[in-house]
ZAMARGU-4260 file (C-alpha; in steps of 0.2 Angstrom, whole numbers, plus 5000, padded with zeros to 4 digits):
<rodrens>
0) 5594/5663/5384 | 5593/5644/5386 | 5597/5634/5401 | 5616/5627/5398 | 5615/5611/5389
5) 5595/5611/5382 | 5604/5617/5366 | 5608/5599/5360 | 5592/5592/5368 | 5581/5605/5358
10) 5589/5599/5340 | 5582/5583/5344 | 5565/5576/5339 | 5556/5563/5352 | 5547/5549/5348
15) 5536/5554/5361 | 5537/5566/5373 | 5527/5563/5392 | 5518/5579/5401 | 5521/5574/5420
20) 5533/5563/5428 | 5523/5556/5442 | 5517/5537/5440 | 5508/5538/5427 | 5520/5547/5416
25) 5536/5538/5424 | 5527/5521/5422 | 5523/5524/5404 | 5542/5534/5399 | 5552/5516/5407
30) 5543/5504/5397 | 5542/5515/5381 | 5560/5519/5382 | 5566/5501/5387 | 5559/5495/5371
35) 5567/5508/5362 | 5559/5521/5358 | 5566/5539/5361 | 5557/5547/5377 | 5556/5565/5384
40) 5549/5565/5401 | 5545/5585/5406 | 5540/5592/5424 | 5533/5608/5429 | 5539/5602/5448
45) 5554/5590/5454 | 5557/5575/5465 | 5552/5574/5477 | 5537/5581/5482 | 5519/5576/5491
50) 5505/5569/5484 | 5492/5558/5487 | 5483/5543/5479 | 5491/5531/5492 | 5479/5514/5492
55) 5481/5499/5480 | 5468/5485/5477 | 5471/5470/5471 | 5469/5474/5454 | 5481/5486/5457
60) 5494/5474/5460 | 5491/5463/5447 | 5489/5476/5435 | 5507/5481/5440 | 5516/5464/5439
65) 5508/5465/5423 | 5517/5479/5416 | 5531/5472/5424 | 5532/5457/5415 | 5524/5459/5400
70) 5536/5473/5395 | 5549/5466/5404 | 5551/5481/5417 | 5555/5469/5433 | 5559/5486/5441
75) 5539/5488/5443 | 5534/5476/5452 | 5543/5481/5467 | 5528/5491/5470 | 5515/5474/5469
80) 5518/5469/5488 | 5523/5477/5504 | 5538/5468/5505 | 5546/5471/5490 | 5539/5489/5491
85) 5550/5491/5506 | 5566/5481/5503 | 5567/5491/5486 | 5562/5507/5490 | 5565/5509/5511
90) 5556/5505/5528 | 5543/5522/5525 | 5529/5511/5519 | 5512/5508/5527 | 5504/5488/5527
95) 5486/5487/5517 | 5479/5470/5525 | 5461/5475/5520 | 5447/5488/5516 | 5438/5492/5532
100) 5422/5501/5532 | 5414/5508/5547 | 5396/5519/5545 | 5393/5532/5557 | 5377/5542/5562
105) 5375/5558/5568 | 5378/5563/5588 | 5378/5542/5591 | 5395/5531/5595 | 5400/5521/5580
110) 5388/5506/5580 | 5401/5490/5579 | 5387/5480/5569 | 5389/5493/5555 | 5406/5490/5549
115) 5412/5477/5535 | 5430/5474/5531 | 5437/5463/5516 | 5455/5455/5517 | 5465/5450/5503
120) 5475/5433/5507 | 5491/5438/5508 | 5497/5421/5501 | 5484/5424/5487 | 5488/5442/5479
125) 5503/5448/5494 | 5499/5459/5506 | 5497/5476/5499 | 5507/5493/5501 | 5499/5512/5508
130) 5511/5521/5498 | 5520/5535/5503 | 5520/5542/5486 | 5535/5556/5486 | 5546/5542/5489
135) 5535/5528/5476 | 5535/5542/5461 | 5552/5548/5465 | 5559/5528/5462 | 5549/5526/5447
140) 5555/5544/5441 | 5572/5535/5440 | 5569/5520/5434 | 5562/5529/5418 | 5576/5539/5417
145) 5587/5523/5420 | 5580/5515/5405 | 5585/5529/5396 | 5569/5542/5396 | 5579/5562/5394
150) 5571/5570/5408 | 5569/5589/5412 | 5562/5594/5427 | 5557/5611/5433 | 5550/5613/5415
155) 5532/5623/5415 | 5526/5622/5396 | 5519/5638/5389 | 5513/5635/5371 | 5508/5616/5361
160) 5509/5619/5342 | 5503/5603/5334 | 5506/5600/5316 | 5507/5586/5302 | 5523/5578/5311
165) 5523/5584/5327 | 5522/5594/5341 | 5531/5607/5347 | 5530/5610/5367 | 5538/5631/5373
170) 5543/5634/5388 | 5552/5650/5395 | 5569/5644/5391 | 5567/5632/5377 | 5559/5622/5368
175) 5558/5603/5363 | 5550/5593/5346 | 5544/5575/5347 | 5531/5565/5336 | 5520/5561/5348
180) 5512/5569/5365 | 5506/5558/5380 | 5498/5571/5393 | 5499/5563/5410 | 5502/5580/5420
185) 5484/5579/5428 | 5469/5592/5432 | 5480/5606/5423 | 5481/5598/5407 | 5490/5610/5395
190) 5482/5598/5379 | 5463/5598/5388 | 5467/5618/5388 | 5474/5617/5370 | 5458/5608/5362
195) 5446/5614/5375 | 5441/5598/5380 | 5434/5597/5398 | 5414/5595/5399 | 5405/5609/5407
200) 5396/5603/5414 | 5406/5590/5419 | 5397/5573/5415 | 5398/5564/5430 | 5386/5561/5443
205) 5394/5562/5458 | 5397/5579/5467 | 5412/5579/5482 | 5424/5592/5487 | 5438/5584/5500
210) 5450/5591/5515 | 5468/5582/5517 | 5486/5581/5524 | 5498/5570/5531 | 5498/5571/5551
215) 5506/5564/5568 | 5501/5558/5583 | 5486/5550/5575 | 5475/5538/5589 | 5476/5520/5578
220) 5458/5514/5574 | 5457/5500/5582 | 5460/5510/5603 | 5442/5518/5598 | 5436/5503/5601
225) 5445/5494/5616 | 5428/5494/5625 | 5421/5480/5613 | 5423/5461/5616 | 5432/5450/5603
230) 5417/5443/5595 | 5413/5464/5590 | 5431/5467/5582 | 5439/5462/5564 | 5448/5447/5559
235) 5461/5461/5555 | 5463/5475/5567 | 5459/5492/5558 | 5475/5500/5556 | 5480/5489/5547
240) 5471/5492/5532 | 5464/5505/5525 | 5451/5514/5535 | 5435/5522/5529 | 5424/5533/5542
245) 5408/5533/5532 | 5391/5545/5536 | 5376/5552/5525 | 5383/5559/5511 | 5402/5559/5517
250) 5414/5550/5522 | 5435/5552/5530 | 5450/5540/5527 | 5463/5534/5536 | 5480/5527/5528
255) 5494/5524/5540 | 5511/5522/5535 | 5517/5519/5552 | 5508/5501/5554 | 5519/5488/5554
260) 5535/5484/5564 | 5545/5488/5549 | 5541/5507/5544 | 5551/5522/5550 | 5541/5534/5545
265) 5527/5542/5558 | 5515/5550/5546 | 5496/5544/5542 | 5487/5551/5528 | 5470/5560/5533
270) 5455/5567/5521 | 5438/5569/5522 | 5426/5570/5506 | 5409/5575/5505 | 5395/5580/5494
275) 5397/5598/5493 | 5377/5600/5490 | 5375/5592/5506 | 5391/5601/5515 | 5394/5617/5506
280) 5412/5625/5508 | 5410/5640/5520 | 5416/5656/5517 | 5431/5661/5528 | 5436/5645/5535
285) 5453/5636/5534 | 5453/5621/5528 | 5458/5612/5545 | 5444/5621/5554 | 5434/5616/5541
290) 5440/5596/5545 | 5435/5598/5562 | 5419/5604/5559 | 5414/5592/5547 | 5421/5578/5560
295) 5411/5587/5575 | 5394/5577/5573 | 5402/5561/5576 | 5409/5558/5592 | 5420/5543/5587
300) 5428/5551/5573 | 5432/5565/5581 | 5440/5553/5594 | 5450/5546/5579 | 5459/5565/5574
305) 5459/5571/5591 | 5477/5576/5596 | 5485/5571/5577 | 5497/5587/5571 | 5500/5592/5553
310) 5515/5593/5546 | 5510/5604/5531 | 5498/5614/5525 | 5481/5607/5523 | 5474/5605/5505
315) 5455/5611/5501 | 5446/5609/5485 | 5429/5613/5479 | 5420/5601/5468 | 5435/5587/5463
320) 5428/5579/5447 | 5430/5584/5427 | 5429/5576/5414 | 5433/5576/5395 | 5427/5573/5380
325) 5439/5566/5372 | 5456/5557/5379 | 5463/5552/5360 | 5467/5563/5344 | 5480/5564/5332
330) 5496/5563/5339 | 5491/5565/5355 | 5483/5557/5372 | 5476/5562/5389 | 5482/5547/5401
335) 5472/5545/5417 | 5470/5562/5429 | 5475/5571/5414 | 5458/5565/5406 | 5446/5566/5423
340) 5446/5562/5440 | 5433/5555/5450 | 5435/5551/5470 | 5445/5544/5481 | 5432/5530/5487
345) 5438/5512/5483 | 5454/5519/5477 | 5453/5517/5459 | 5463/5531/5453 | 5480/5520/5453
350) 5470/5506/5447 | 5462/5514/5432 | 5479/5523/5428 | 5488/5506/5426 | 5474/5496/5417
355) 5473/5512/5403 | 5494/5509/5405 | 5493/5490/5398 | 5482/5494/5382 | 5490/5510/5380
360) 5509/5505/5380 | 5508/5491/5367 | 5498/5500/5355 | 5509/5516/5355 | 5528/5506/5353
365) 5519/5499/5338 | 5512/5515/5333 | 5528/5524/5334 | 5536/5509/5323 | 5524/5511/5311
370) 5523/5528/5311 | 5505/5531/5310 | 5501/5542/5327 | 5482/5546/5321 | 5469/5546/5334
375) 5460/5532/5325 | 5474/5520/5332 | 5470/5524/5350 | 5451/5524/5350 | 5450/5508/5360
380) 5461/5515/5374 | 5449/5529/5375 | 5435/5519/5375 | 5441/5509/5390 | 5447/5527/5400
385) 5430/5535/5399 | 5422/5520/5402 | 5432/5515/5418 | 5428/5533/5421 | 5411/5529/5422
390) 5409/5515/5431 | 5419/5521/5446 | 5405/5538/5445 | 5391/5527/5446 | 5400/5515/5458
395) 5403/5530/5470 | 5389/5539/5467 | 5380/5523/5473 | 5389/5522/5487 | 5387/5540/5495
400) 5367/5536/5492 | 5367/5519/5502 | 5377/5528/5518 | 5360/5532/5521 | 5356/5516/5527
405) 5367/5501/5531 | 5359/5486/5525 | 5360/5496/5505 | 5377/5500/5510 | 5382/5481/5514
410) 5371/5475/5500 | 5382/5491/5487 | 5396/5485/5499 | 5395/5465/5495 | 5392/5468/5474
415) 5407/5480/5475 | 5419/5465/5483 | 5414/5451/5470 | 5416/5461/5457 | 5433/5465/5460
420) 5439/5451/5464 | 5432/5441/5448 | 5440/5456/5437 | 5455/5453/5446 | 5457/5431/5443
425) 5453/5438/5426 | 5468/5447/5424 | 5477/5434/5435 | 5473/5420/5424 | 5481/5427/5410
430) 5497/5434/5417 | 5497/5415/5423 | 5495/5410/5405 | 5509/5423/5399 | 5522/5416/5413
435) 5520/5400/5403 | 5521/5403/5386 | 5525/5422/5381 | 5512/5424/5373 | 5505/5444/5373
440) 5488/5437/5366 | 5482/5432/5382 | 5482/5449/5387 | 5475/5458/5371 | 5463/5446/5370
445) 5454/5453/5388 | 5451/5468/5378 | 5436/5460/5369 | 5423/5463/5381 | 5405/5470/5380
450) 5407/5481/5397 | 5426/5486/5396 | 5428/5497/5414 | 5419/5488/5422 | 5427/5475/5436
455) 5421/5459/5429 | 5419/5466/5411 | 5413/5450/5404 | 5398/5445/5411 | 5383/5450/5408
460) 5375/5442/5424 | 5387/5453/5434 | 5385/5469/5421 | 5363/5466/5424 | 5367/5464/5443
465) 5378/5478/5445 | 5366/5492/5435 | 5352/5487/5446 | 5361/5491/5460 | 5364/5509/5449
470) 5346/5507/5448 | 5340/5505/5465 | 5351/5520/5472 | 5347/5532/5461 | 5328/5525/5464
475) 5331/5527/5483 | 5340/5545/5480 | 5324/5552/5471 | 5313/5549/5484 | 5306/5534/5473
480) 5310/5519/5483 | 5314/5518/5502 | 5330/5511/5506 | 5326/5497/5514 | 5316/5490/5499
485) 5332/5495/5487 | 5342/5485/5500 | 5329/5469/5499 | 5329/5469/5482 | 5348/5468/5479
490) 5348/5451/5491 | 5337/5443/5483 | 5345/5446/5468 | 5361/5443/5478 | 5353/5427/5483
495) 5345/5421/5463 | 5363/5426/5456 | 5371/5409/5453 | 5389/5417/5449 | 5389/5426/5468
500) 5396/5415/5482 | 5387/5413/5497 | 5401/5423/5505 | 5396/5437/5497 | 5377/5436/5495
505) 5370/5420/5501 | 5376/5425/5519 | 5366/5431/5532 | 5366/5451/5532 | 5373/5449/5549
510) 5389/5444/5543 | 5401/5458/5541 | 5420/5453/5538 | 5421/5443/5521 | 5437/5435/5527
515) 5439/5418/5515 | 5455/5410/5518 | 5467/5408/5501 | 5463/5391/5496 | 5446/5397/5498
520) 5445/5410/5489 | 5455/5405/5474 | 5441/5392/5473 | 5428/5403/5473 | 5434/5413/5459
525) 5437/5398/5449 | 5421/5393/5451 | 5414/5410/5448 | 5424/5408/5430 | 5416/5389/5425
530) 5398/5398/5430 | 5403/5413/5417 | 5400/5401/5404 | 5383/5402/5396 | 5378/5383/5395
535) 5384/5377/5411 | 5375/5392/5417 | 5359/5392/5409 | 5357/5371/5416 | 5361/5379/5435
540) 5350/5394/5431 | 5335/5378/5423 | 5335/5370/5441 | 5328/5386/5451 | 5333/5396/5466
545) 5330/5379/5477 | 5340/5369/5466 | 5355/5382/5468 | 5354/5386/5487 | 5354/5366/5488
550) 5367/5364/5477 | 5378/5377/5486 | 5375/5373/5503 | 5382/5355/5498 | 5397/5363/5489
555) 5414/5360/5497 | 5420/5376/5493 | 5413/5388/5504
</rodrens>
């Protein structure tokens, strides 16, 4: 017997009906359904409820004014800033000033010239959000269903029948037709079940398993370190950022939502992920013993969870990454976790969800007006997906080889930041360009690229630089190349690159916070654009090394 009131809902077809309602699923149902097209939105679960995934980058942020703007959902950007986050949604919200990174070594105190931390202007990009996500994918839940998406929560899908109009999508008390099926529901996909389309093996590099919850009485950061004079801290103090505890093979995280005067809420997110070859999972264990024992060996870490009290039960996985095959067929898509999955590290799961979003959404509403739902049409968005996909596993694979040693980690650590930030003026440049003249070419033109997922997706003096660095780790990881050599090598090609500021390669490896001021660094990326272009590149690249440093240590910029 069916649920009262489903049996009008169930004579309806959908344009498109959207497998998850989290943000991925709620992002994509608000815009599709404000520019009219019919939208189911279906749950297995309900609002709220925990999850993680709770650090932005800047790309992030612009990624989601982007949406906001150019499908004229003003309602997104509320999650682009902290301030807006919390006058729109409430005072529960953490601050995100910067990344901080500190590397730790076995049975030793944190040595506090192993650290780096990069802030993000505020009066350049806005100070960024740790969001606490049940209340985040709960407001975007309603802003879908606001603009009229037909939601049903509490729905677990039993059956998919696809045919030559549609899909069919079963539960146990009911069903619903639409023309179209977005899967955005995540590791459980009921379409990568349907097709079989999860890799086994799973492509990807990169092996970790992670530990997490939401805790209490958590020490802030930056007491670990009251001992150390001024000259030894951050331009930013720790906790105010997002905090990364890195070691050999591993590393813990730390996102406070109770960091600035404003929040009301006393929770801090905690994890920890490792390489499971390195750290297998033990056998009769709980996952909170199984924290504290991967904590143990460093004493300042240890210092940083001691006394800290969950407030749920702790969440253990084994090995966290998959992978498909495919992301597009007929009538179908697999949109961000649904499709793969990666790690935590450099918080790129929001990131890569709204970039797939912005190629995704506009090729959809004209493929539902055209009424040609065939796979073909969303090849590029798949293209983009698998190949963000595997950038961040190369990117974080590389990253769990140079913990080994800091000067690779700093060297990993400095081509990571530069990158990002050009791929981030990229998109900013042509949201600036939109603002002015409406125009949605400036944003379908960023899809032509040679290295699309990849942060600076343009140019191939970044693309060469950044698959050394691939290169080099991988070298170091076999036993072919010692880590020191792999980390020389990447400064001097640091220091040969013309497009790297000296902030972020010419410096000397003693420096450790890349702190430009706004003016700064929006002057820096601007000149990073003009060097992208090939002639004015190859005359800098004609004078020599000399020439350059010359030419840079003369430059008002930096």
């Amino acid at each position: 017997m069916n649920s009262p009131g489903n049996s009008e809902l169930e004579k309806e077809t959908y344009d498109v009906a959207i497998l998850g309602s989290g943000v991925a699923g709620s992002l994509l149902g608000a815009i599709l359904a404000r520019h009219g097209t019919k939208v189911l939105l279906l749950d297995a679960g309900s609002h709220p409820r925990f999850a993680i995934g709770e650090s932005t980058i800047p790309y992030t942020l612009v990624s989601l004014r982007t949406l906001a703007e150019r499908y004229d959902v003003p309602e997104i950007a509320a999650l682009a800033s902290f301030t807006d986050t919390t006058r729109t949604i409430g005072p529960r919200f953490g601050v995100k000033r910067h990344f901080g990174f500190l590397l730790h070594h076995e049975g030793a105190p944190q040595n506090p010239r192993e650290v780096n931390e990069f802030n993000t202007p505020p009066q350049l990009l806005h100070e960024a959000a740790h969001l606490f996500r049940q209340d985040t994918d709960s407001y975007l839940f309603q802003v879908a269903v606001k603009y009229g998406c037909k939601a049903r929560q509490n729905f677990f899908v039993t059956d998919i029948d696809f045919d030559g109009s549609g899909v069919t999508l079963a539960g146990r008390d009911g069903e619903y037709r639409a023309r179209y099926l977005v899967d955005a529901s995540g590791f459980r996909s009921p379409v990568a079940d349907k097709f079989g389309l999860r890799e086994d093996p799973c492509r990807f590099k990169h092996h970790s398993r992670s530990i997490w919850n939401h805790v209490v009485d958590l020490t802030p950061t930056d007491r670990l370190f009251d001992h150390l004079p001024d000259s030894q801290r951050p331009p930013v103090p720790w906790y105010e950022g997002t905090v990364h505890h890195m070691f050999d093979r591993g590393w813990a995280w730390v996102i406070g939502f109770n960091n600035n005067k404003w929040s009301k809420n006393p929770l801090c997110s905690v994890g920890m992920t490792v390489d499971p070859r390195r750290f297998p999972k033990p056998e009769g264990v709980s996952a909170e013993e199984d924290f504290a024992r991967l904590a143990a060996p460093f004493p300042d870490i240890v210092r940083q969870f001691e006394g800290m009290k969950a407030v749920r039960e702790w969440t253990s996985t084994g090995r966290l990454q998959y992978s498909s095959k495919q992301t597009a067929g007929d009538r179908w898509f697999l949109l961000s976790h649904a499709a793969g999955f990666l790690d935590p590290l450099f918080s790129r799961g929001l990131s890569n969800t709204t970039e797939a979003l912005n190629v995704l959404a506009w090729r959809l509403l004209r493929a539902v007006q055209d009424d040609d739902l065939s796979g073909e049409r969303f090849a590029p968005v798949d293209r983009l997906q698998q190949s963000l996909f595997d950038y961040n596993d190369s990117l974080v694979n590389s990253a769990f080889i140079s913990w080994c040693d800091y000067d690779l980690w700093s060297a990993v650590f400095r081509i990571w930041a530069w990158g990002a930030n050009a791929g981030v003026y990229r998109m900013q440049t042509a949201l600036t360009k939109f603002r002015k003249d409406g125009r949605d070419r400036h944003f379908v033109d960023l899809e032509d690229v040679p290295y699309p997922g990849l942060y600076w997706p343009d140019h191939d003096g970044f693309a060469e630089l950044y698959e050394t660095m691939v290169k080099q780790c991988e070298a170091v990881e076999a036993g072919a190349v010692p880590a020191r050599d792999a980390a020389d090598l990447l400064y001097e090609r640091l220091l040969t690159a013309d497009f790297v500021p000296k902030h972020f390669g010419y410096a000397e490896r003693e420096v450790r916070f890349l702190n430009p001021q706004p003016k700064t660094l929006l002057k820096m990326l601007r000149w990073a654009a003009t060097e992208a272009d090939p002639v004015v590149r190859r005359l800098v690249l004609g004078n020599g090394r000399e020439a350059i440093k010359a030419r840079l240590k003369g430059s008002k910029l930096f």
